[in-house]
N, C-alpha and C positions, 0 to 999 in steps of 0.2 A: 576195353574202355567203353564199347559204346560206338555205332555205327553212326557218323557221323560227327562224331567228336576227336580234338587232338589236345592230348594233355601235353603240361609241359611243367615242372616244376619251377617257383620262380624265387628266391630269395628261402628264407629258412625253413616261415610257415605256411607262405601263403601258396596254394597253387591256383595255375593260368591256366583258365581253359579259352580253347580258339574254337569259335562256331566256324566248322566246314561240312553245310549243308549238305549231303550226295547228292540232293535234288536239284539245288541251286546250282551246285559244280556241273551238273551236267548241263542244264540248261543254258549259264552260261561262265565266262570265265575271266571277264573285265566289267564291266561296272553292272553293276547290281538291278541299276535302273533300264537293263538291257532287259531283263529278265520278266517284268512287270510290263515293259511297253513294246515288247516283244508277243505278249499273249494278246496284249490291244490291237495291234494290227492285226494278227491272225485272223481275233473273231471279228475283225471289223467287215474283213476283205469279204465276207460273204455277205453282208448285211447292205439295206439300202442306207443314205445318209439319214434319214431322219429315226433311222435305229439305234445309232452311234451311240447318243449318248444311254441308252438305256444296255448296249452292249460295255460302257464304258462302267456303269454303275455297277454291273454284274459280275465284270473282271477284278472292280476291287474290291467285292464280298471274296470273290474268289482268293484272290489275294490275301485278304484277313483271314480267311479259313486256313490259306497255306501258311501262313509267319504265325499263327497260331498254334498249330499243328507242329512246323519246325520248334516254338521256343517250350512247348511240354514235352518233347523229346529230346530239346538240348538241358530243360532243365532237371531233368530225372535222370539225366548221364550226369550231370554234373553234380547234384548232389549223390548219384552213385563213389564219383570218382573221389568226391571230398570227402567221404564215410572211408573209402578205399584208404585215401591217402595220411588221414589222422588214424586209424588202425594201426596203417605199418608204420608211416614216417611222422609219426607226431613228435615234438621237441619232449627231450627227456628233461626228469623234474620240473615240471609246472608248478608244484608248488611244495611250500615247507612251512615248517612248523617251528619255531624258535624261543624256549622259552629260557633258556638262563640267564641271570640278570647283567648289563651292561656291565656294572663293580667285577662278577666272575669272570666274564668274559677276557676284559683286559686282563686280569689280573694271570688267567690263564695261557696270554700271551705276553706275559710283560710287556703289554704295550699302554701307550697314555691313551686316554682316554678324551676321545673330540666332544665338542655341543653339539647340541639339537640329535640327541641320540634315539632312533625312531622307537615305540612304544614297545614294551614289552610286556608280560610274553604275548606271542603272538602266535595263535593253533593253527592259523590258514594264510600263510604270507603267501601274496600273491606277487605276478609279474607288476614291472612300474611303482610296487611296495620300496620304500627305503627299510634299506636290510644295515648292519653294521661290520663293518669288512675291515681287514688288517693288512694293511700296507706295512711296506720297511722304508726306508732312506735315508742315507747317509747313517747309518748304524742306530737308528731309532726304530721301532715299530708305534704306528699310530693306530687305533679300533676308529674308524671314522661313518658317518652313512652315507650312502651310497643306492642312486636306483636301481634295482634289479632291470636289468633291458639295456644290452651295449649301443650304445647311441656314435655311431662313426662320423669321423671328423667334417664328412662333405654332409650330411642330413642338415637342410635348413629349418630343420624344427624336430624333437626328438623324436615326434612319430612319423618322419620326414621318408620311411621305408620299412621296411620289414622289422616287426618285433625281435631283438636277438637275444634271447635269453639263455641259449647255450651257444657254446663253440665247438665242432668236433674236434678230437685231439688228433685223428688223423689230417687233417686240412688244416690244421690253426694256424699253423707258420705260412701257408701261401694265401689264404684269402684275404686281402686286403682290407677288408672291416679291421681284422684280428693280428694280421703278423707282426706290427709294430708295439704291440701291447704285450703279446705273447713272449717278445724278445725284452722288451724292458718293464713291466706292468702287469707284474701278478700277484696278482693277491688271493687271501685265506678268508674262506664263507663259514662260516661255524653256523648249526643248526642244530636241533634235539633230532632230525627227523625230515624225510621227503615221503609226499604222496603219489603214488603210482597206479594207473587203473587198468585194471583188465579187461581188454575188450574184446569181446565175443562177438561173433556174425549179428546176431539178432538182439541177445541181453541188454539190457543197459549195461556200461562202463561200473564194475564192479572197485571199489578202491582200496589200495592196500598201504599200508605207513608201515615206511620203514626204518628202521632205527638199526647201529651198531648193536651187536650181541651184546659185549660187555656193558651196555646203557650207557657209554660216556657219548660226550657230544659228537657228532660226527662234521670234519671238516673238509670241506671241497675248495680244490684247486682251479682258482678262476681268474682273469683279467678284468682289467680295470683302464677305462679313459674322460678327463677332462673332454666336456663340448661347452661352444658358445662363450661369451663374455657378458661381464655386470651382470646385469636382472637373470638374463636367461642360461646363464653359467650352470651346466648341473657336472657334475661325476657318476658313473654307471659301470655297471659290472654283467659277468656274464660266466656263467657257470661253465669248464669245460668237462666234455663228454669223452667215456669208453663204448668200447663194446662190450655187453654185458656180461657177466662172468655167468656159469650154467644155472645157478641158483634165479638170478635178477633175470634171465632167457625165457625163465615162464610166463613172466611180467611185460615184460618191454626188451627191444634186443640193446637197449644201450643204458646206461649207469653213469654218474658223475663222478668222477677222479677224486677217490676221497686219500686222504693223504694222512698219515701218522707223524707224531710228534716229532720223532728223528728227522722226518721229510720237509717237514715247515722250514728250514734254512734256506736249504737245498731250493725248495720253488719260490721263495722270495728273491732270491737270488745274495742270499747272506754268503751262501759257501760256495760261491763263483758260478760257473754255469753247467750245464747238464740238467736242463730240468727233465728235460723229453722223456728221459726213461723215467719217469713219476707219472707218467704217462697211461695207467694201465690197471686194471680191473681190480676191484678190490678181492681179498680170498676167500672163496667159497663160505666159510665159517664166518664171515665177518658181521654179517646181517641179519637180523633179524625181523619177520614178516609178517605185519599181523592186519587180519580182513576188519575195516572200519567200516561204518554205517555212509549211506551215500550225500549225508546230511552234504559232506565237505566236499560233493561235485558243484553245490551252488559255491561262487566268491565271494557272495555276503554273507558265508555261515562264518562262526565264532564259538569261540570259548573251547575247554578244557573236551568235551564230552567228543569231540570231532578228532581225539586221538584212543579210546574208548573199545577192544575187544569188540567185537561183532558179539553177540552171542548165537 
């Protein structure tokens, strides 16, 4: 990590880094300002008084030389560790691609169909985008929108902590954002398509769209929660996560829980409970991989050309 730096992972995306100078630590070990008025005595003790202050002027160049010096090597550890840490542990599916029309959609879930249905199609749906998601209840399925970004019930404002746009399937049931949703509050993400990027030590993040083999839509098993009241009332969702199966291992080591038609009961909670085992990587053959152009690393790109063969 970096001499002098202590990483600590903190919530889904963000990581914490804590400044622990060696030089500071060693010098001192309770207040900071020991440190700085610690070297003022020293070079006072040799000087006459009418030196002072100009021993005093010298100690805090000196000073700014050293917290200078300290924050270019904490912040080249830290953008080390942040390059480190979206390499390995970056949130899977960051973004999709959705273009079948609202009418197919329901109709492909017998479900009714709610207002203010978010824009379609749409090549580069991003996080915080309203997406259209299929809840059940009381034996109805509803196609409703929904923000991409699970917003948990203590946040006092929806960007009140960490973005959650996935959930691991190994952790869902105990983390507390997720285990109350997980057990009553799952719903079905239909998409044409996720973009996935390969990142290399040095290259830029090269990006790949992926889609079912067969080209039908592919659906992801996700959770869903109510925040807030009146005005600031929103619904939000949250894609859950596998570990990737060897094909998607090339790419990223984790995959979204995509689920087939027989499976939609089942994780709605139509056909009683058991979702857990739906839990788990899609098959080898399932997917199909193809290198896009890096147009759709920006989130203001658009249109049809951004799912387009590399050539």
């Amino acid at each position: 990590m970096g001499r002098g730096l202590n990483y600590a992972q903190g919530g889904l995306n963000a990581p914490v880094l804590c400044l622990q100078s060696s030089a500071y630590q060693r010098d001192t070990k309770r207040d900071p300002k020991q440190f700085i008025s610690g070297h003022r005595r020293s070079n006072c003790k040799s000087l006459k008084l009418s030196d002072k202050r100009i021993s005093h002027r010298t100690t805090r160049q000196r000073h700014r030389q050293w917290r200078g010096t300290v924050h270019a090597q904490c912040t080249r550890g830290a953008r080390l560790v942040h390059n480190s840490f979206y390499r390995h542990i970056s949130p899977m599916c960051g973004r999709m691609a959705i273009t079948l029309p609202h009418d197919a959609m329901a109709q492909m879930f017998a479900a009714s169909l709610s207002n203010d249905q978010p824009d379609e199609p749409n090549y580069n749906v991003c996080p915080t985008t309203q997406v259209g998601v299929v809840t059940s209840s009381e034996g109805m399925r509803r196609l409703r929108p929904m923000r991409w970004g699970f917003v948990p019930h203590w946040y006092d404002k929806p960007n009140g902590g960490p973005l959650l746009i996935n959930a691991r399937s190994e952790t869902i049931a105990e983390k507390p954002a997720f285990r109350e949703a997980c057990r009553a509050r799952r719903c079905l993400v239909v998409v044409s398509g996720f973009y996935e990027w390969e990142r290399g030590d040095k290259d830029k993040p090269l990006p790949w769209y992926v889609t079912r083999s067969d080209r039908e839509p592919m659906v992801f098993g996700g959770i869903w929660q109510d925040w807030g009241q009146g005005e600031d009332a929103l619904t939000s969702f949250a894609i859950v996560t596998t570990g990737a199966n060897a094909a998607m291992g090339k790419i990223h080591h984790r995959l979204p829980v995509i689920l087939t038609p027989d499976q939609w009961p089942l994780w709605l909670g139509e056909d009683g409970k058991g979702a857990a085992r739906l839990m788990k990587s899609a098959p080898e053959d399932a997917l199909t991989f193809t290198r896009v152009g890096i147009a759709v690393n920006s989130n203001k790109a658009s249109g049809e050309t951004l799912i387009s063969p590399l050539n």
